[in-house]
C-alpha positions in Angstrom: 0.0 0.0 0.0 1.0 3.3 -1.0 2.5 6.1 1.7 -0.3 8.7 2.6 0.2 12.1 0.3 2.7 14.4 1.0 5.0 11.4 2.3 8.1 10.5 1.0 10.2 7.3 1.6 13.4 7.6 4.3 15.5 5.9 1.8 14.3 8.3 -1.2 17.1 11.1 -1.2 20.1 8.2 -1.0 18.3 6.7 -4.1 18.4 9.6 -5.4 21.9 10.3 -5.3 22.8 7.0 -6.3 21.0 7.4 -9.7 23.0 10.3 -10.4 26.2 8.5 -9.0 25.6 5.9 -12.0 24.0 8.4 -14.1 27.9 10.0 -13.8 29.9 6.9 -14.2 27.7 6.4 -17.9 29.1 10.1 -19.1 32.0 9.1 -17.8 32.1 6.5 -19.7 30.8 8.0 -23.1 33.1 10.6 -22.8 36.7 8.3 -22.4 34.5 6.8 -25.5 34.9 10.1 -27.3 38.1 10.6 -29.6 37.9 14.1 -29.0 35.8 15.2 -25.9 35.5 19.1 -25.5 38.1 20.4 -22.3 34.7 21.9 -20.4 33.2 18.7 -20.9 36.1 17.0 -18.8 36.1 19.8 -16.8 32.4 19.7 -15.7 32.9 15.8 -15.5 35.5 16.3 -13.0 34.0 18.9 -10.8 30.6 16.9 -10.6 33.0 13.3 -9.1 33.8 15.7 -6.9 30.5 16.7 -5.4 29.4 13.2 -5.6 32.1 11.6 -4.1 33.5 9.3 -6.9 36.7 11.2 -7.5 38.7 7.9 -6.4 37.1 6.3 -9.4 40.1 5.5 -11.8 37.3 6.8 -14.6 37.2 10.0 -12.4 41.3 10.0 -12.3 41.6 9.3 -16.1 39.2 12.1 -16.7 40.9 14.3 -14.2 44.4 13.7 -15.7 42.9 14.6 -19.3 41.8 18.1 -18.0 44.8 19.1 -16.2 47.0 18.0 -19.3 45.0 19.9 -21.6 44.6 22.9 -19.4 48.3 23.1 -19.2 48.9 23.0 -22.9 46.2 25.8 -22.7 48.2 27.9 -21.0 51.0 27.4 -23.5 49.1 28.1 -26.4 47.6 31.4 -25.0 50.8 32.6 -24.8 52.0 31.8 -28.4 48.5 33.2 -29.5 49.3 36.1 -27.8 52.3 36.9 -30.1 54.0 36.4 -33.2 54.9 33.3 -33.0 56.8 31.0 -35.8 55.2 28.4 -37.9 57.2 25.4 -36.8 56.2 26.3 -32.5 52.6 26.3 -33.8 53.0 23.4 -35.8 54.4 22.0 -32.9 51.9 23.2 -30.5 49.7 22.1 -32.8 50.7 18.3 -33.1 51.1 18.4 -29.6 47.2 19.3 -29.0 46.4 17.0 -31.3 48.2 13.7 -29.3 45.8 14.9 -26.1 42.8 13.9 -27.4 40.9 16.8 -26.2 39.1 19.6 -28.3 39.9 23.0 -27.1 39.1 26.3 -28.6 43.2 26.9 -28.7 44.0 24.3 -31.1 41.5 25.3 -33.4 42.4 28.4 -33.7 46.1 26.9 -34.1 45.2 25.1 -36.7 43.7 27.6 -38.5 46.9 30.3 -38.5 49.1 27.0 -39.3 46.5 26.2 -42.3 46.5 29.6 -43.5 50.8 30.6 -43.2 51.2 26.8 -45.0 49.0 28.0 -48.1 50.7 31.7 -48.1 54.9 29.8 -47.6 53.9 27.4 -50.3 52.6 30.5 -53.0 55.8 32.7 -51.5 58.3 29.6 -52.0 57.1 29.1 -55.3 57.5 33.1 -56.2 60.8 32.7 -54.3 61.9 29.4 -56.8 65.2 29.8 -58.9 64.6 30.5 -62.1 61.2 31.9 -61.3 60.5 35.7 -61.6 57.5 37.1 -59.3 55.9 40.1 -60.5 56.1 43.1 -58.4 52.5 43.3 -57.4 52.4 39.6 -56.3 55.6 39.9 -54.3 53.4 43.4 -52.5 50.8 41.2 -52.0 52.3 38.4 -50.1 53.9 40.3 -48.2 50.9 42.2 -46.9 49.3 39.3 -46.4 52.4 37.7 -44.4 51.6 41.1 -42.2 48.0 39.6 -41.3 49.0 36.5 -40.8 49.9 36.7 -37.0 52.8 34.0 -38.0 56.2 34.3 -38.6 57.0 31.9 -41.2 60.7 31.4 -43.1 59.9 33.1 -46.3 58.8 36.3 -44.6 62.1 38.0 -44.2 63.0 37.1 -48.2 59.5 38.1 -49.6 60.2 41.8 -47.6 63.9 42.2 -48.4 62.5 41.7 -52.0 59.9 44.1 -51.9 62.3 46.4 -49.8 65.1 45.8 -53.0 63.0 46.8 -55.5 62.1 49.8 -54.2 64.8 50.4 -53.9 65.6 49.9 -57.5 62.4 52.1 -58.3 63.8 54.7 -56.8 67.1 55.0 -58.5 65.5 54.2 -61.7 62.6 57.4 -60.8 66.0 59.7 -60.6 67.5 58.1 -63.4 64.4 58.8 -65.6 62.0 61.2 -64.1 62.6 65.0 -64.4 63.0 67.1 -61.5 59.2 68.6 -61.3 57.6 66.2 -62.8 54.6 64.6 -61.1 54.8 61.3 -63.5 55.3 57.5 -62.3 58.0 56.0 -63.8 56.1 53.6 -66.2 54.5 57.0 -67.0 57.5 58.3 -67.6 59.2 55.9 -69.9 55.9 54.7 -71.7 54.1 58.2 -72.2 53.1 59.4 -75.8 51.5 62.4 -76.8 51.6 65.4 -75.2 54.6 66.4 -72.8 54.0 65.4 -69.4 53.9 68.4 -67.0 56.4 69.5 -64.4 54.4 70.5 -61.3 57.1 73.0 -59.4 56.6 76.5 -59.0 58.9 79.3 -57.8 59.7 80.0 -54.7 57.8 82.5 -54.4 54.8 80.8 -54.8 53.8 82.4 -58.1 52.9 80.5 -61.4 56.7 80.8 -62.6 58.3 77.4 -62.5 60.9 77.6 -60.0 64.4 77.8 -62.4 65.7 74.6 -61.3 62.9 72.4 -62.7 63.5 70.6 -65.7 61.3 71.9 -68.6 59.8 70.0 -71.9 62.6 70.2 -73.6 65.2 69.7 -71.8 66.6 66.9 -69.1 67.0 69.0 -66.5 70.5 67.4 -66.2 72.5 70.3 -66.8 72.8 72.8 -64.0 74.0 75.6 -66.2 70.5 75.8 -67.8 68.0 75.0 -65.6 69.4 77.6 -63.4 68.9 80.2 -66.3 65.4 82.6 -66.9 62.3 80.8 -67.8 60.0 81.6 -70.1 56.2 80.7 -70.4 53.6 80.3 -73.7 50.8 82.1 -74.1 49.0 79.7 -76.1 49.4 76.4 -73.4 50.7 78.3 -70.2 54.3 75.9 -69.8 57.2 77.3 -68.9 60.4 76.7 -70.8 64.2 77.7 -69.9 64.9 80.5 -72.4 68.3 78.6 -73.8 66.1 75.7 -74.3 63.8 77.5 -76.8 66.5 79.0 -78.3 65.2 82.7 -76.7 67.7 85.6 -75.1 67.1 87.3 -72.0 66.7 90.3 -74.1 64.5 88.9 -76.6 62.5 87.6 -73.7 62.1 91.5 -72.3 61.3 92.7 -75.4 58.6 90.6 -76.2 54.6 90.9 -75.7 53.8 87.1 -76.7 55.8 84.0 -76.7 54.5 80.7 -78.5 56.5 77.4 -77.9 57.9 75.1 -80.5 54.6 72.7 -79.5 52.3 75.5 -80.3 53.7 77.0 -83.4 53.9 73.8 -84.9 50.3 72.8 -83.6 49.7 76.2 -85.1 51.2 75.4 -88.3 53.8 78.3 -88.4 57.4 78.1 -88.4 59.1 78.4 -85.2 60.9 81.6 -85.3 63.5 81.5 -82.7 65.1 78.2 -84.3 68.1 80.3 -85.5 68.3 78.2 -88.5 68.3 75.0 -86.6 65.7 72.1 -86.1 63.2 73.5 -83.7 64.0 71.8 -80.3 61.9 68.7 -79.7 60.4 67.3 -76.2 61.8 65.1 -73.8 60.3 62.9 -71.6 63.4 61.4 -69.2 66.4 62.7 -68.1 67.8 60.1 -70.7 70.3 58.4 -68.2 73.6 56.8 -70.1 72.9 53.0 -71.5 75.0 51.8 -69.2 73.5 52.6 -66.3 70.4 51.7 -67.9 71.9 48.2 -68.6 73.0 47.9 -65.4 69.7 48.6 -63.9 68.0 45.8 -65.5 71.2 43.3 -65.0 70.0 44.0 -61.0 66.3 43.6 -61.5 66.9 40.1 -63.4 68.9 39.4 -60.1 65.8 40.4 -57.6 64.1 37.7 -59.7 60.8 40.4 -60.0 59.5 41.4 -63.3 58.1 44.5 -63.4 56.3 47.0 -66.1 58.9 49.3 -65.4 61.5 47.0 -66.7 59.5 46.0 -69.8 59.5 49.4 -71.2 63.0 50.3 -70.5 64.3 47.3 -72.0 63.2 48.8 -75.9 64.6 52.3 -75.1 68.2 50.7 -74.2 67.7 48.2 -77.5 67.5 51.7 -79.7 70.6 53.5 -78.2 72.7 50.1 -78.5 71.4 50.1 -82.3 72.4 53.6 -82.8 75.8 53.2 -81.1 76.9 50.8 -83.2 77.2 52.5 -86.5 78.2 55.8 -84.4 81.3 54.0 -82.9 82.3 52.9 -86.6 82.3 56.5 -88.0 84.0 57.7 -85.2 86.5 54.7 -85.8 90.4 55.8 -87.0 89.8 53.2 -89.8 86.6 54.8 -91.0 88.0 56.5 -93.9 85.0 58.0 -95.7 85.7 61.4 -97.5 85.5 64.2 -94.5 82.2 65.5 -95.8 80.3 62.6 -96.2 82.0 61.3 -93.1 81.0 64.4 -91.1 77.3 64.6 -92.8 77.0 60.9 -91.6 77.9 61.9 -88.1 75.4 64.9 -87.8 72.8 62.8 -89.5 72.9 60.2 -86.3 73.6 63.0 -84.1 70.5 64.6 -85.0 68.7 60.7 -84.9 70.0 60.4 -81.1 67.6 63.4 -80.1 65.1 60.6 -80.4 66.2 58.7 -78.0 65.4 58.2 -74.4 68.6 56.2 -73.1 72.0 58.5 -74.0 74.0 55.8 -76.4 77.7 55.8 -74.8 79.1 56.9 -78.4 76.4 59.9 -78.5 79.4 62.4 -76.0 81.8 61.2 -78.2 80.4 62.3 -81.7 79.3 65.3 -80.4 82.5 66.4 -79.1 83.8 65.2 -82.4 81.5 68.0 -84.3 82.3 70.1 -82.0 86.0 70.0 -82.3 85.7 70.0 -86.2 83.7 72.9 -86.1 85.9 74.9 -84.1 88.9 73.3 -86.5 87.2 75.0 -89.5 86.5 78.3 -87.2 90.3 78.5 -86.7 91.1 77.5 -90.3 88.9 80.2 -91.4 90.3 82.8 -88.6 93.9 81.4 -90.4 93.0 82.5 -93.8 92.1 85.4 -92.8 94.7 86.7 -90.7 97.2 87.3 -94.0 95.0 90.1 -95.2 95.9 92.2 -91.9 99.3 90.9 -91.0 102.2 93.1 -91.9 103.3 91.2 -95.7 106.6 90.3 -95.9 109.6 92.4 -97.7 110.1 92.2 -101.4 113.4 89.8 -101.5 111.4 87.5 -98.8 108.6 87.1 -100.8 110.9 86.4 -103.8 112.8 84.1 -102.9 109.5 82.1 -101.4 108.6 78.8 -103.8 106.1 78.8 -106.3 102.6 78.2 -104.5 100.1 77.9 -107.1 99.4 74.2 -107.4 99.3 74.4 -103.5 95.6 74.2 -103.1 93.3 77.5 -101.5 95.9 78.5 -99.0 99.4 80.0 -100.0 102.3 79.6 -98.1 103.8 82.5 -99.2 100.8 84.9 -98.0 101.5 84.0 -94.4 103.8 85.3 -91.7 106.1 82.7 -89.5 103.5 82.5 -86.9 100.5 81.9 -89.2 102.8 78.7 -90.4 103.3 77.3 -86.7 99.5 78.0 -86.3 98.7 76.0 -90.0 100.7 73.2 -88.5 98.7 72.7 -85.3 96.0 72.7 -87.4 97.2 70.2 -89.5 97.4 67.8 -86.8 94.1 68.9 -85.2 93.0 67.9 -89.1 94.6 64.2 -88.6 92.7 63.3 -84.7 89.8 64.3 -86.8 90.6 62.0 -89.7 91.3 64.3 -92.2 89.3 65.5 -95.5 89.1 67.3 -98.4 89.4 70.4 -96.1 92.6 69.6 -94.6 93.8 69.1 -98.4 94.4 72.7 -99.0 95.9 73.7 -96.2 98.0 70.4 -96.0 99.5 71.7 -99.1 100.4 75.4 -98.0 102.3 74.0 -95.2 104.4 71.1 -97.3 105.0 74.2 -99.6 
C-alpha cells in the first residue's frame, strides 16, 4: 500500500543520489569513448566526481588527468597566440594538442593560423623558386598578407627584403628617368606618348613661374648651367620653358609681348621663329640616363628575380641606343676612312637621330664632341686665312725668294707670316685626330710648300 500524500520514503534522497552517482559513471564513460571530448566537458565531468564523491574512481582520475593536461597545454598556447609566434612552435603546438585527445578552442584556432601561413609559404616559396620571376604586385601582396597572418613563417624575411630591394631599385631608376618637377610615375614616364608630361614645381615665391631649377619640356634637367637660367612661359598652353632651351635671349624675352613654344607653333602650323636656322627643339620625356647605367639597372632587376612593367618598357629604349651606337662608334672609328664630308654629314645625321632617344648611347658624348671640335677646327682655319689680309706682308726679297705656290691648293704659303705657319701646322694635326678631309687638303698643301 501506498505512503499517505505528502509522504516520501526515508530511503528516497540516498536513491536519489545514487541514480546520479551511476547516471555519472555512464558520461564518464561516453566521454573516455569520445576521440575528441570538449576540455569543459572534462572539466564539468571532473567537478561533478567531486561533489558526488566518486573522485577515487580511476574513470574519475583518467578524466581528471585529461583536464589538467590539456589545461596546461592551454596555457602554453595562450601565450604563443598572444604573439608572433613561428610556424614550426605552432606546428608543434599544434601536433602536440592533437596527441591529447581533447578539443579546445586553442588548437583550433592553431590550426587555422598554421592552415592559412602553409598556403601563403607554399605561394611565397614558389615566387621565391630559382629560375622563377614574381611580378612586383604579387611579391606586394604576399607580403601584406604575411603582415595579417599573425605567424612568422621562413619566407617572410626574403618576400620583404624583395619588396624592400626593389624599391629600392624604383627609386634610382625614378631619378634616373624622371625630371625634377615632374609629377609622373615612372612607367608613366618611360611609356608616355603624346603630349609632354607636366612639371608641377613652382617658384619660390609661390607664383605660377616654375621655379628655375625644374627641368622643362625640352630639356633633361640634367644640366645645372641651364636649368638655373630665366624661364619663359607660352601664351598659347601656359608651360614654362628655360629661355636657352627655346633658343630665346634674356633680351629677346624682355622685349617681347607674346611668346608661343615650339609645341604651339607647330600645332599652329607656323614656323618656329626663334630656331636660329636649326631644327626646332623637340620634347623630352626622361632625363635620358647613359645606357650603361640603364643596362646595369635591369642586369639588377633580373637578379631580384621580380619582373616588373617598369622594366619592360626600358628594355626597348636601351635596344634603340645600343642600335644607334653601333654604327656611331664605326664612323668615329680611326679606320673609318670615308671622305671628310660625307664622313661628317654621316655623323650629324645620327647625331640629330640620337635626339630621339630616351637612353643616351655611350658613343652619342663622343660624336658630339667630335662636331664640336671640327667645327671649331674650320673656325680656326677660317680665322687662319684670314689673318694674311691684316698681318704686316713680308719684304720684297722675302717674298721672292719664297717657292712657287700655285698648285698648293686654296691657302698660300707665301701669304702667311712665320707664326700663321706654326698656327697651319697645329691645325694640321688637329686635321689628322679628326681624320682628315678634303678640307685639310688645302691647307695640307700650304704648309708642305
Amino acid at each position: 500500500r501506498g505512503e499517505p500524500a505528502g509522504l516520501t520514503l526515508p530511503a528516497a534522497e540516498s536513491l536519489s543520489r545514487e541514480l546520479e552517482r551511476l547516471g555519472w559513471v555512464r558520461e564518464a564513460a561516453a566521454l573516455s569513448e569520445e576521440p575528441k571530448p570538449r576540455l569543459d566537458a572534462l572539466k564539468e565531468a571532473t567537478s561533478r566526481a567531486d561533489l558526488l564523491g566518486l573522485s577515487h574512481l580511476p574513470a574519475a582520475a583518467s578524466l581528471e588527468r585529461r583536464a589538467a593536461a590539456a589545461s596546461k597545454w592551454c596555457g602554453r598556447a595562450n601565450n604563443a597566440l598572444r604573439r608572433r609566434s613561428y610556424l614550426n612552435q605552432l606546428q608543434a603546438l599544434s601536433a602536440e594538442g592533437a596527441a591529447l585527445g581533447v578539443a579546445t578552442e586553442q588548437l583550433e584556432e592553431i590550426d587555422e593560423r598554421v592552415a592559412s601561413a602553409a598556403r601563403w609559404s607554399e605561394r611565397a616559396r614558389a615566387a621565391l623558386a630559382s629560375g622563377g620571376s614574381a611580378s612586383v604586385e604579387e611579391a606586394v601582396a604576399l607580403a601584406t598578407e604575411a603582415a595579417a597572418l599573425d605567424v612568422t613563417v621562413a619566407e617572410e624575411g626574403k618576400v620583404k627584403e624583395l619588396v624592400q630591394s626593389h624599391e629600392l631599385w624604383a627609386k634610382r631608376a625614378t631619378g634616373a628617368f624622371v625630371k625634377r618637377g615632374c609629377g609622373a610615375s615612372l612607367l608613366e614616364a618611360l611609356t608616355h606618348r603624346g603630349e609632354p608630361l607636366e612639371t608641377t614645381a613652382e617658384s619660390e615665391d609661390g607664383g605660377g613661374e616654375q621655379s628655375g631649377t625644374t627641368a622643362c619640356c625640352f630639356c633633361t634637367g640634367n644640366d645645372a648651367a641651364t636649368t638655373s637660367k630665366f624661364m619663359i612661359g607660352c601664351d598659347a598652353c601656359d608651360r614654362w620653358y628655360h629661355g636657352p632651351c627655346v633658343g630665346v635671349s634674356k633680351a629677346e624675352s624682355d622685349a617681347m609681348s607674346e611668346f608661343s613654344c615650339p609645341s604651339c607653333a607647330a600645332a599652329k602650323g607656323v614656323p618656329y621663329k626663334y630656331a636660329q636656322g636649326q631644327p626646332p627643339p623637340r620634347p623630352k620625356r626622361t632625363r635620358r640616363p647613359a645606357a650603361r647605367y640603364v643596362a646595369a639597372l635591369l642586369c639588377e632587376a633580373e637578379a631580384l628575380r621580380v619582373s616588373t612593367p617598369e622594366t619592360e618598357a626600358m628594355r626597348p629604349l636601351l635596344e634603340a641606343a645600343t642600335a644607334w651606337d653601333v654604327p656611331a662608334r664605326a664612323l668615329l672609328s680611326p679606320s673609318e676612312r670615308l671622305c671628310g664630308t660625307e664622313r661628317l654629314a654621316a655623323l650629324r645625321e645620327a647625331v640629330a637621330r640620337a635626339d630621339d632617344l630616351e637612353v643616351t648611347p655611350e658613343a652619342l658624348p663622343l660624336a658630339r664632341a667630335a662636331l664640336e671640335r671640327y667645327d671649331n677646327w674650320r673656325r680656326n682655319e677660317d680665322t687662319l686665312r684670314e689673318r694674311p689680309k691684316e698681318a704686316r706682308r713680308p719684304s720684297v726679297s722675302a717674298a721672292s725668294m719664297a717657292p712657287s705656290t700655285q698648285d698648293c691648293g686654296f691657302l698660300s704659303a707665301s701669304a702667311f707670316p712665320g707664326d700663321c705657319l706654326a698656327a697651319g701646322a697645329s691645325l694640321l694635326a688637329e686635321a689628322a685626330a679628326l681624320g682628315g678631309g678634303e678640307e685639310a687638303h688645302g691647307l695640307r698643301s700650304a704648309q708642305l710648300c
